[in-house]
Structure formats: structure tokens, C-alpha cells
C-alpha positions in Angstrom: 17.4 -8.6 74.5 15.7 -11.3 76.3 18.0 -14.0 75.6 21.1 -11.3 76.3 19.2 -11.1 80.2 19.1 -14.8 80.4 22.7 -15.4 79.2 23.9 -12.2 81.4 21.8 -14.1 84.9 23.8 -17.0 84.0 27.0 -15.6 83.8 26.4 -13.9 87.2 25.8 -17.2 88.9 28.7 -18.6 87.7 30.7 -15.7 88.8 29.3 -16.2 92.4 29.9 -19.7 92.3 33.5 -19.3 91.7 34.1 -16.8 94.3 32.2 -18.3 96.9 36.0 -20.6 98.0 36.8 -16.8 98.8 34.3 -16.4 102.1 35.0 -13.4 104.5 34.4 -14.0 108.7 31.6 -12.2 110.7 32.3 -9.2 113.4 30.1 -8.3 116.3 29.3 -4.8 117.0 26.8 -3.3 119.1 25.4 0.5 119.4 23.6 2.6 122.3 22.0 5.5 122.4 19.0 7.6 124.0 16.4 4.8 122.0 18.7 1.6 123.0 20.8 -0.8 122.1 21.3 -2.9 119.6 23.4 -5.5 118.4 24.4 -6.5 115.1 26.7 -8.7 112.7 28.9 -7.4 109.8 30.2 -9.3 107.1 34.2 -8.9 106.4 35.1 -10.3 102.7 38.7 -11.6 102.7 40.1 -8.8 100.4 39.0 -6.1 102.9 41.9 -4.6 104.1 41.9 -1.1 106.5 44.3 1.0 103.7 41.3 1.4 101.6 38.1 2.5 101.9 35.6 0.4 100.9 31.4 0.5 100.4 29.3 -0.7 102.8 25.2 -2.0 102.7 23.2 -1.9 105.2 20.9 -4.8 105.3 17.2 -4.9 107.2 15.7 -8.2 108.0 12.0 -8.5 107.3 9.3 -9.8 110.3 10.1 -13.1 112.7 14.1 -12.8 110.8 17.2 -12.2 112.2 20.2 -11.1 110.8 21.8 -15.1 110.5 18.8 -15.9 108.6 18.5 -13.1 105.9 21.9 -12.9 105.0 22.0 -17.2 104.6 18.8 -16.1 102.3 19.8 -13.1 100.6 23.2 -14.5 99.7 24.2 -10.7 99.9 27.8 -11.9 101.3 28.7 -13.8 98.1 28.2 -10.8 96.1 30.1 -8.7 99.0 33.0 -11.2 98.6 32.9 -11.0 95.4 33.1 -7.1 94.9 34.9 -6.4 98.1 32.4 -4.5 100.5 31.3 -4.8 103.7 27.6 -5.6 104.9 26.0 -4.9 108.6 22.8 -6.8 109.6 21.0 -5.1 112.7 19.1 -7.1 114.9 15.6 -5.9 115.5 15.0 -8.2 119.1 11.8 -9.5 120.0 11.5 -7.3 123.2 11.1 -3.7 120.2 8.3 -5.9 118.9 7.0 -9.3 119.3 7.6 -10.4 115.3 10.8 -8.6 115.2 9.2 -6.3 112.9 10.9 -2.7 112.6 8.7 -0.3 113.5 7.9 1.4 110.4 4.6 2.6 110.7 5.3 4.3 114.3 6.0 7.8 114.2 8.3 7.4 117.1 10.4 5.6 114.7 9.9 7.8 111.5 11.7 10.6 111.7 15.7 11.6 112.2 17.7 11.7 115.7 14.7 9.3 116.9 13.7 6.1 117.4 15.0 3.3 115.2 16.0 5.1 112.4 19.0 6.6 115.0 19.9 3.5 116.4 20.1 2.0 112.6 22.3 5.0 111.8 24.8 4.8 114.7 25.0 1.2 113.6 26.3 3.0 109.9 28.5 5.5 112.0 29.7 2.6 114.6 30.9 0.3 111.3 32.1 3.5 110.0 34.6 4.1 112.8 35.9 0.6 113.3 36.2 0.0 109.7 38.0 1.9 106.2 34.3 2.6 105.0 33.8 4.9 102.0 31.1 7.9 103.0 29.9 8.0 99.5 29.5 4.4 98.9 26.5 3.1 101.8 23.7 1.9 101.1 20.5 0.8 102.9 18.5 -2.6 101.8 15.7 -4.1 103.1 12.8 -7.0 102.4 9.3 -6.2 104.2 9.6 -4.7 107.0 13.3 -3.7 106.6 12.0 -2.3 103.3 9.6 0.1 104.6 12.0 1.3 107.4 15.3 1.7 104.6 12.5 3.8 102.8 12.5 5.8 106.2 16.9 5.7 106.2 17.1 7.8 103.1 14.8 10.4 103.7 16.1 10.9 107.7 19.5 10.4 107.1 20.1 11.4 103.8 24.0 12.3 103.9 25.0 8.5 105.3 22.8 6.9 102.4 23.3 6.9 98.5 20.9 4.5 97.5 18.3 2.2 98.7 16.7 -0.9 98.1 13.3 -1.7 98.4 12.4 -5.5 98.4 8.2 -6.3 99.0 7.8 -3.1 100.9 5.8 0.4 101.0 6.4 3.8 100.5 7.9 6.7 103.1 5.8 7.2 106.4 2.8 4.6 104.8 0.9 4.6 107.9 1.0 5.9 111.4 -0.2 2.7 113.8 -0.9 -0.7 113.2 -4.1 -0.9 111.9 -3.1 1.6 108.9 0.2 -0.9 108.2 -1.9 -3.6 107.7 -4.3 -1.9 105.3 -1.4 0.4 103.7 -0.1 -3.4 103.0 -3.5 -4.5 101.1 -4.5 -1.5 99.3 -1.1 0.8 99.4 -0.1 4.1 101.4 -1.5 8.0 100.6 -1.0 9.6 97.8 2.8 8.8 96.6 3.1 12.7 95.8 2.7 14.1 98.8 4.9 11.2 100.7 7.4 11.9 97.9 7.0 15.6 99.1 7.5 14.8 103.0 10.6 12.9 102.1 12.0 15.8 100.5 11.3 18.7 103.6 12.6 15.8 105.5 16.0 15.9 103.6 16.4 19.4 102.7 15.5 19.6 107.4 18.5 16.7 107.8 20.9 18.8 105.1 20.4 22.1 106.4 23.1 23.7 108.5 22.7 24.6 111.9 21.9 28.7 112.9 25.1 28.7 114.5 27.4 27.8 111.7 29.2 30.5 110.0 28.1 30.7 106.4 31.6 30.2 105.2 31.0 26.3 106.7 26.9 26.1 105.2 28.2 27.3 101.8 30.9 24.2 101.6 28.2 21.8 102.9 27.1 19.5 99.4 23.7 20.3 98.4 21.1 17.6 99.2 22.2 14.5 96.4 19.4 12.4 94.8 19.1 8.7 96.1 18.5 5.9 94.3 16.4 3.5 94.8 15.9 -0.2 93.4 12.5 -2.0 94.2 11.8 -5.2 93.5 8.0 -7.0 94.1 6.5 -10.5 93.6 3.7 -10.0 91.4 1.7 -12.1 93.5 2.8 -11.1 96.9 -0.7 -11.1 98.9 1.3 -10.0 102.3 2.3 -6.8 100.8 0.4 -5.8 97.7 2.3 -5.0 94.4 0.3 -1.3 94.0 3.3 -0.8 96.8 6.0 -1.3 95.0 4.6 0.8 92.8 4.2 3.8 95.3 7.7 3.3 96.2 8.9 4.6 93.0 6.0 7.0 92.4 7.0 8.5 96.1 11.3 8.2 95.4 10.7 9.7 91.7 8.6 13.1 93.1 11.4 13.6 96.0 14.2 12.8 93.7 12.1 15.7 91.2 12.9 18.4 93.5 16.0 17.3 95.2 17.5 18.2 91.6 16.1 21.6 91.7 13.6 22.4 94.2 10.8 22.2 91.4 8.3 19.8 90.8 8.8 20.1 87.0 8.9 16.4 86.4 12.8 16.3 86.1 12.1 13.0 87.4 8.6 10.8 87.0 6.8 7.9 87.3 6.8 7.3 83.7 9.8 4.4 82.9 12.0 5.5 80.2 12.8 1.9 79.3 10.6 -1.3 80.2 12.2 -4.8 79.6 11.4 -8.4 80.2 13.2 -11.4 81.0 13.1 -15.0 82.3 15.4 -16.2 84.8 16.3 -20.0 83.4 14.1 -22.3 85.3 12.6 -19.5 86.9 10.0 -16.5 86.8 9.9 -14.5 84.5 10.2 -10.7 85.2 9.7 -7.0 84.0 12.8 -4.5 84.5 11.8 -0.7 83.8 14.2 1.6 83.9 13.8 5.1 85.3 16.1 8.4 84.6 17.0 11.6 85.7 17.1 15.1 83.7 20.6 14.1 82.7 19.3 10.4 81.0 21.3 8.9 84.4 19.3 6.3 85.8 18.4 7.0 88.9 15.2 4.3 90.0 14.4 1.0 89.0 11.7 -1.4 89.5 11.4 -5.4 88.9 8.2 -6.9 88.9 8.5 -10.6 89.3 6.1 -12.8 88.2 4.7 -15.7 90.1 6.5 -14.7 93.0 4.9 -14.1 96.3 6.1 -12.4 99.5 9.9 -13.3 99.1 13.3 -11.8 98.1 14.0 -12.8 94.2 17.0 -15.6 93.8 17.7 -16.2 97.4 18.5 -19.2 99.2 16.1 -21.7 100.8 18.5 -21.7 103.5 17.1 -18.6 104.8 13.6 -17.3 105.5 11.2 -15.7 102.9 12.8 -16.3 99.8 12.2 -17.4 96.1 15.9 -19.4 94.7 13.0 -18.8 91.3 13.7 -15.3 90.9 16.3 -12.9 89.6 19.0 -13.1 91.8 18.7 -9.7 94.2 21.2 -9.1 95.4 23.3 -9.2 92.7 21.3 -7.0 90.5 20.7 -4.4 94.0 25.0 -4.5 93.9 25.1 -3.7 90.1 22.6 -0.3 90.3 24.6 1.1 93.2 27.5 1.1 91.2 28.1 4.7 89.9 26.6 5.6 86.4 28.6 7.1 83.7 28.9 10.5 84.1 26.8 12.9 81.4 28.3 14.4 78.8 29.8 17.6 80.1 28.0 20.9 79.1 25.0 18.5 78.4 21.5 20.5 79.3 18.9 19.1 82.1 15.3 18.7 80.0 12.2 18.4 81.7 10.2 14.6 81.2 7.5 14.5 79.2 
């Protein structure tokens, strides 16, 4: 299995390689609302065209980054070039915080229809408009910062976002000032059940139909769907702790338990249901584990990178905070979004042992 990984990373750098003649051209766009303005790039591959609808990821830069910087590190527009989607990079300026930090651990900018979080999602909406984007297919990425606030994304806005990734970040709502971030980022966040269990009332308070809408409307509204989420952590990141990375899964597994059912009956856990290592050639070495739903669908994931530090895994030196040593990111992030195959039909749900 090992050597399958190795040859499988390979082949997926080759593939890039090829493709990369194929480069797409940058839009502007910009968004205002009650919390501001802001501005920010999206990345148009060459085989985009406005007849068909198309995915779209949104990417969050991490602290003293902008959005020219993470995507030359990320690479995340080879892979969008490659697979035909489009990718928007908000700009987080330095006059909403002095490192160009998103504000994470502020409540103002924690919950839905507030703060950054509804700037971020008119950004969605505003890409949406101007571009064939498919509803079903965006997704929310971040690295640091980015990663804690696209944690944030899925819980307040919960019908734009199908999946998340979560690159050297923390869990939903980790702290609530500065002081907490900076000790949530040394010794990890509150308990991961009971920020699993804000996430979902959050989500089930976003998906929930207005008083005023006839109930022939609320019955034909979908049902709060379960969001996945990839993490990936250097092992020896001492910016942001691995026991967050962790948390992140712990806290995504219990809201993803109840967003199936409404029951905490362990539908979904903590627990991996397949753990596998690999070696990236001339690189780190790394543990994938694997995480499913009642159906055996995966639906988290977690790579723990070892060796690495603060970075995102396989980028580019070009860009900021990045480790070329590591599995390549964004590549593997583009491969779990893709839809899983469906479960046998008729098959029963179990409950996780």
C-alpha cells in the first residue's frame, strides 16, 4: 500500500506538470455590505466556459498573506486548471487587522449574517452571479488563520458550503479574544464535543425556514447535509499545535453525528476507520486516516505530516508558509471533495462502535 501511495503522488505530479501549458487568467471582484468591503481575485481555468456549471473553492490566506501569495504557494490553480473549477482568494487588508489575520477568534466575526463570515459569503454569492457556478459543488479552504475562519464558513453558512478544508488550524469558535487564540493555538480549544454541538444548533439556526414561509415552501427546503472536512497538520507545527488538528475532526465528526439524525449515537466518531502511511518521494513521510459515515461513505479525513512545521504540505517556495516536502495539498483537498460512490441502495445506517 505504501509503495501504491508513493507511485499514485508521482503520477499526480506529473499530471500537474503536463497541464500547467493550460493556465487560466485572473478576475477582480469586489463585495460590500453592512461589515465592508472587500476585494478579491478569482482564478478562471481556460476550459471554463459560462454553458456549464462548474465547482468553485474558496481559498483563505493564512496571517501577513495575501491572496497573490497563497495561491503562487498552494498551487491550488494548477489543480483548478487541471479539473476545470474556479477558485476566489479574499483579501483580508491590513486596516481588519494589522497581520492580515482573519478574525477568527472574535465573536463579531463568528457567527452568520455578521462580520467576516458575511462578507466571505457574498464573495461566494458575488462569484456565483458573475460566473456558471455549481451550488452543490463550493467549497471553503484555508491554512492558519483561513483555517480556523473556513471552520466558521461551514457551520454559518452551511447551504453555500459542501466541504471544507482545514490546513494547520483549530476547531469551530476556539476562542473568543486574543489572548484565548494564542493559547487555543498551544494547548488546543474546549472540549471538541461541545464545539461539535455549537456547530450543529448553528446549522440546523442557518437551515431553518423563516416563521413567515408557508410550510408547503419549509417542507421542500433540503434537510441540513453533512460537510466534509479534510485536515491536514505538520507534526511539528509549534505555531499551531497538532492536538488542533485533532480537535478539528473530533469537533466536525460530533456535528456531522447529529446532522445525519439529530442523535449523538456515534453515527459518526472520532475513531478512524482506516489509518495509512506513506512517504512522499524525497519528502516527509505522512499518516492518512480515513473517517466514515453510517453508510461506510467517507466523510472526514486527516493527514498528519511528519517533520513538517507550520506550512501547507507540497506547496511552492514561491509563496509564503509552505513545505514543497509534503504531500501535495491541494491536490489531495480536490480529490476528497469529489463525490463518493453512492451506498448500496436499501443499505441500513449502523451505529460506530
Amino acid at each position: 500500500m505504501k509503495h501504491f501511495l508513493t507511485l499514485s503522488l508521482a503520477l499526480t505530479a506529473m499530471l500537474l506538470n503536463t497541464v500547467a501549458a493550460r493556465a487560466g487568467s485572473w478576475a477582480q471582484g469586489s463585495i460590500t455590505n453592512a461589515a465592508g468591503t472587500r476585494s478579491y481575485k478569482l482564478w478562471i481555468p481556460d476550459r471554463y466556459n459560462k454553458k456549464t456549471a462548474v465547482p468553485l473553492v474558496l481559498m483563505l490566506h493564512g496571517c501577513t498573506q495575501t491572496p497573490d501569495d497563497f495561491a503562487a504557494g498552494a498551487r491550488m490553480n494548477e489543480v483548478a486548471d487541471a479539473h476545470n473549477f474556479l477558485v476566489a482568494y479574499p483579501e483580508q487588508p491590513a486596516s481588519a487587522n494589522p497581520y492580515k489575520c482573519w478574525n477568527w477568534f472574535d465573536p463579531a466575526h463568528q457567527t452568520r449574517g455578521a462580520g467576516e463570515p458575511s462578507l466571505l459569503a457574498a464573495v461566494v454569492n458575488d462569484a456565483q452571479a458573475t460566473h456558471k457556478v455549481d451550488p452543490l459543488r463550493t467549497y471553503a479552504v484555508g491554512v492558519s488563520a483561513g483555517g480556523a475562519m473556513a471552520s466558521i464558513l461551514g457551520a454559518a453558512y452551511p447551504e453555500l458550503f459542501a466541504g471544507l478544508a482545514v490546513c494547520a488550524g483549530v476547531e469551530y469558535k476556539a476562542a473568543a479574544n486574543v489572548a484565548g487564540a494564542l493559547a487555543v493555538q498551544q494547548s488546543g480549544g474546549p472540549d471538541p464535543d461541545q464545539q461539535g454541538i455549537q456547530a450543529y444548533q448553528a446549522i440546523v439556526v442557518a437551515t431553518t425556514p423563516p416563521a413567515r414561509e408557508g410550510r408547503r415552501a419549509a417542507a421542500a427546503r433540503p434537510r441540513p447535509r453533512p460537510i466534509r472536512v479534510i485536515v491536514f497538520h505538520g507534526a511539528l507545527d509549534a505555531l499551531v499545535r497538532p492536538v488542533n488538528g485533532e480537535q478539528v475532526i473530533a469537533q466536525w465528526a460530533q456535528t456531522n453525528d447529529l446532522l445525519d439524525d439529530a442523535r449523538d449515537d456515534n453515527s459518526v466518531d472520532a475513531a478512524p476507520d482506516s489509518t495509512i502511511t506513506g512517504t512522499v518521494p524525497n519528502g516527509y513521510s505522512f499518516t492518512r486516516s480515513v473517517y466514515h459515515d453510517a453508510a461506510g461513505q467517507p466523510v472526514l479525513e486527516k493527514w498528519i505530516v511528519q517533520d513538517m512545521k507550520h506550512a501547507w504540505p507540497g506547496g511552492s517556495i514561491a509563496g509564503t508558509y509552505t513545505d514543497p516536502k509534503g504531500p501535495n495539498a491541494s491536490a489531495e483537498i480536490w480529490r476528497f471533495f469529489q463525490p463518493p460512490p453512492r451506498a448500496s441502495v436499501g443499505r441500513p445506517l449502523r451505529r460506530k462502535r
